[in-house]
N, C-alpha and C positions, 0 to 999 in steps of 0.2 A: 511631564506631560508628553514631549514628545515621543517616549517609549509608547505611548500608550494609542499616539497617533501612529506611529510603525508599524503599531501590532494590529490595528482596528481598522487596515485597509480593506478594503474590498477584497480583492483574491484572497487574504488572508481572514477572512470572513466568511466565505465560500471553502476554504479550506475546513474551516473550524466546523460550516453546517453537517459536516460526515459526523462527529460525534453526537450529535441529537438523532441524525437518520439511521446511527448503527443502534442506537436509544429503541428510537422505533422499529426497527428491524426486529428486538427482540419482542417489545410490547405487539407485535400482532402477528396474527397465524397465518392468513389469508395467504394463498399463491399472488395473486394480481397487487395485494399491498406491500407484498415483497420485493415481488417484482417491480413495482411504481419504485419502492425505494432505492432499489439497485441503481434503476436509472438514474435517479434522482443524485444521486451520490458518483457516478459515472459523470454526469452530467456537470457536477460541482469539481471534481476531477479535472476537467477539461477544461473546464471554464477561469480557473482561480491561477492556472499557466498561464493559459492563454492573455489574461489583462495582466499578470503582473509583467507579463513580456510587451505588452501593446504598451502601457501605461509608463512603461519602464519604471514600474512599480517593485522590484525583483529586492526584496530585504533578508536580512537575517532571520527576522523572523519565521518568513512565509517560507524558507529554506527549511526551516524543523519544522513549522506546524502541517505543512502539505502530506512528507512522508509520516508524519507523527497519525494522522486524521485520515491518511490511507488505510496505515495497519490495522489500528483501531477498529476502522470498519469492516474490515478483511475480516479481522480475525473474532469482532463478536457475530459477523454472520455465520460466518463457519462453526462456531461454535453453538450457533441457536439447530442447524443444521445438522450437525455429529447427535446433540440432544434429544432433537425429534425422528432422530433413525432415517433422515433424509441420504446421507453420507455415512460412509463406516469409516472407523479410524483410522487402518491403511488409506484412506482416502483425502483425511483428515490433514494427517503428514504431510503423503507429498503434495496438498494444496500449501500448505506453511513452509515449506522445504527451506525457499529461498530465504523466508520472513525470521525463520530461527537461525540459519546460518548467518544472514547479516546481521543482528541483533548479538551473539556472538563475537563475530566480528568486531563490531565497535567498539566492546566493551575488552575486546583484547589493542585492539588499540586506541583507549584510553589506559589502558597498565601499562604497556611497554613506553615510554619515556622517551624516545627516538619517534614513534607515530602521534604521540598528543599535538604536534604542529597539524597536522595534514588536515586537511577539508574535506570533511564527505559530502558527494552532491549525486546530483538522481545522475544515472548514466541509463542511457538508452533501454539499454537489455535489462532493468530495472525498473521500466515503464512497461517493456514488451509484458512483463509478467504479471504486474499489476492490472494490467489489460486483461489477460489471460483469464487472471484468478475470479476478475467481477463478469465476466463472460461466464466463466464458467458457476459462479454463485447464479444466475440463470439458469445455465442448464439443468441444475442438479433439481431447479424448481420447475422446468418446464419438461423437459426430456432427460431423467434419472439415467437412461438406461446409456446416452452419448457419453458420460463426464467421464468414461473411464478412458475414452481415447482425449479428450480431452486435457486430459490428467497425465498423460504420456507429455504432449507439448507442455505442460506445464513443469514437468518435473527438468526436460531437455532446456527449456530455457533459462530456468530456476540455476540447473548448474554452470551453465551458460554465462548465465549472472553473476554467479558468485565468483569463477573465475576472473572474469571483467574486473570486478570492483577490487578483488585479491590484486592484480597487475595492477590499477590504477591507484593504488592504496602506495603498491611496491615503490611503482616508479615515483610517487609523488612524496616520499618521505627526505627527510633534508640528509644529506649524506655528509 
């Protein structure tokens, strides 16, 4: 029972609402109900740190299901977007750039046997771009024609990022 009270906290409940709103995100067309859900997912973002740090609420759980229920959202918006010719697929990419190299990433360090100790956790410049990417799932629904500069900072922070977490991976492995 108490797994179930760990996992059923509030931020960790606010984390979880992005996978119904990426739900919705596909079930409707509309610009403004898109938009509403952007925010809304932005908004659950912000909010589901924000108390697990007030509340000192900060669990193992809420450490996966936050970036689990980021991606999630990320990447079925993106994807409802590439579909309806909103986004072209060079577009596509480097919006995921970062999402597929850390995905990658992980999954090479859970094979190599020397990184299975290590802790992944949000770093900075892995917020910067998560910001970015729902910023720009906006633009691409209000102002098409901005995302491509856009999509430059996105891709600059993206590697940005990967290098970050690459060093903090490095340094944090047991020697």
């Amino acid at each position: 029972m108490s797994d179930v009270r760990t996992l059923l906290t509030l931020p960790n409940v606010l984390s979880l609402s992005r996978i119904p709103l990426a739900a919705a995100f596909l079930a409707v067309q509309g610009t403004t109900e898109r938009v509403a859900i952007i925010g809304a997912a932005g908004v659950s973002d912000v909010l589901d740190g924000w108390l697990a740090r007030r509340r000192h609420a900060v669990t193992r759980w809420g450490a996966l299901l936050d970036p689990i229920a980021d991606r999630t959202f990320v990447f079925a918006a993106i994807c409802a977007l590439l579909f309806s010719g909103t986004v072209t697929a060079r577009q596509y990419f480097v919006f995921l750039s970062r999402d597929l190299a850390t995905a990658v990433g992980f999954l090479v360090a859970r094979i190599i046997p020397w990184l299975r100790p290590v802790t992944f956790q949000a770093r900075p410049l892995g917020k910067v771009v998560t910001v970015l990417q729902q910023f720009a799932l906006l633009i691409a629904l209000l102002a098409p024609r901005a995302l491509d500069a856009l999509l430059v900072a996105i891709a600059v922070a993206s590697a940005a990022s990967i290098v970050d977490y690459t060093l903090t991976l490095w340094r944090a492995r047991p020697r």
